[in-house]
C-alpha positions as CSV (number, residue, x, y, z in Angstrom):
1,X,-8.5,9.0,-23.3
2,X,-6.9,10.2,-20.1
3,X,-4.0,10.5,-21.3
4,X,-4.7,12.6,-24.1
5,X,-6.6,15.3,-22.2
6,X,-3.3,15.5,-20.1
7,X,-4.6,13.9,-17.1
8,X,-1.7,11.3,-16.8
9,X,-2.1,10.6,-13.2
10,X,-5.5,9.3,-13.7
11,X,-4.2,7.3,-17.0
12,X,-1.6,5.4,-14.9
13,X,-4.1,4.6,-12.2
14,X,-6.6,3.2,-14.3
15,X,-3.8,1.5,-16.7
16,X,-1.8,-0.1,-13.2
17,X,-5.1,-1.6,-12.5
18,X,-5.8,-3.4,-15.8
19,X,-1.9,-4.5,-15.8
20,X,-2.5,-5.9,-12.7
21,X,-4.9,-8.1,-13.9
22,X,-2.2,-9.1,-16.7
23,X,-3.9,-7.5,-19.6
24,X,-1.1,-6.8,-22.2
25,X,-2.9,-3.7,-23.4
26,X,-3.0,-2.1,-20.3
27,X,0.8,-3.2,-19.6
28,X,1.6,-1.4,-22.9
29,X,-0.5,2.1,-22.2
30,X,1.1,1.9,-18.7
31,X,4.6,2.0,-19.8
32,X,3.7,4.6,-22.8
33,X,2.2,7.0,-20.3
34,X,4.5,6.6,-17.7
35,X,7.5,7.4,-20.2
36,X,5.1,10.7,-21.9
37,X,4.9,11.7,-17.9
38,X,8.6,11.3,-17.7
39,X,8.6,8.3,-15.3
40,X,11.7,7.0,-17.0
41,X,12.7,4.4,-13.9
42,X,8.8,3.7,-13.9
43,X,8.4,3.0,-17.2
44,X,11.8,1.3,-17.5
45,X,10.0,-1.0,-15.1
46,X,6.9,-1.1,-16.7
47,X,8.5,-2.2,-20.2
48,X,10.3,-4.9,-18.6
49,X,7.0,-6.4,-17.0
50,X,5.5,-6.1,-21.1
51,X,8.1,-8.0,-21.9
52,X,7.4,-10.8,-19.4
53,X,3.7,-10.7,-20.4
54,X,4.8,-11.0,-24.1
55,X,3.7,-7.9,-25.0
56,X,5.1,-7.2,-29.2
57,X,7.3,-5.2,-29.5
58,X,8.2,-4.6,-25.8
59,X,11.7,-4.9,-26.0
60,X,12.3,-2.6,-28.8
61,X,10.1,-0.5,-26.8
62,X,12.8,-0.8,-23.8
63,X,15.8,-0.4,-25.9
64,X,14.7,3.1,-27.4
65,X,14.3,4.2,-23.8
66,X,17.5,2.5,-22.4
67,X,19.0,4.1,-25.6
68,X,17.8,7.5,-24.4
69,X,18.9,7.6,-21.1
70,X,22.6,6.4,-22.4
71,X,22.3,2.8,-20.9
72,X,23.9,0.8,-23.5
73,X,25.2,-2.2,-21.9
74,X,22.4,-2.8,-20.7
75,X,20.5,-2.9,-23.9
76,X,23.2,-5.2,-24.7
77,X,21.7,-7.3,-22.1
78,X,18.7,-7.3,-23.0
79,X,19.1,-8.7,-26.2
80,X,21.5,-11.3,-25.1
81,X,18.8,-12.6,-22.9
82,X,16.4,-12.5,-25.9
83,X,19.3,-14.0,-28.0
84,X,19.2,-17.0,-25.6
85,X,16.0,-17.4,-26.1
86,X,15.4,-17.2,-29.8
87,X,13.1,-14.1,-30.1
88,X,13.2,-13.3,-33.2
89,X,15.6,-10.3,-35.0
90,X,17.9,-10.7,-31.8
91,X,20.8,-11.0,-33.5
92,X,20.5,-8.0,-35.7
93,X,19.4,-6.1,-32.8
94,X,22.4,-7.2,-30.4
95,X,24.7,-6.0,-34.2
96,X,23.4,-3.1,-34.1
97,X,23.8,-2.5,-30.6
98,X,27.5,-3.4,-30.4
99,X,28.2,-1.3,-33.7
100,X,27.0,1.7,-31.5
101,X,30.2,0.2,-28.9
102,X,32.4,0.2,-31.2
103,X,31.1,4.0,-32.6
104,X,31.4,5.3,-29.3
């Protein structure tokens, strides 16, 4: 709710505390809040450490960010490492991503 009466400060506090404690919830609202408060290196962070708690959807989450800030190769990356490891819809992500090499 924090968030959404603008008080983003208070939103990361409370959410940093419940990711601490490994709660995937809190992991996700951290690294949404940190990215509407334009944390982008924070919530670049933040999405990496939802991925390693196995939070859904975390790596797309990751990519549209990395995607924004004109990090490519390193979406690349990411999916390679998910590739490796069988996630699911890697390999159409990792097409997609080198498509946008090739476009570019």
């Amino acid at each position: 709710m924090l968030q959404f009466e603008g008080r983003l400060d208070e939103a990361i506090d409370v959410q940093r505390e419940g990711a601490s404690n490994k709660d995937r919830d809190a992991i996700r609202g951290l690294a949404e809040t940190l990215e509407r408060a334009s944390r982008t290196e924070d919530a670049i962070d933040a999405w990496r450490a939802a991925i390693a708690a196995g939070v859904p959807d975390a790596r797309a989450q990751l990519t549209n960010l990395l995607l924004g800030t004109g990090r490519l190769n390193e979406c690349i990356a990411l999916w390679q490492e998910a590739l490796a490891a069988n996630e699911p819809n890697a390999a159409k992500w990792l097409e997609t991503l080198s498509n946008n090499v090739e476009d570019q």
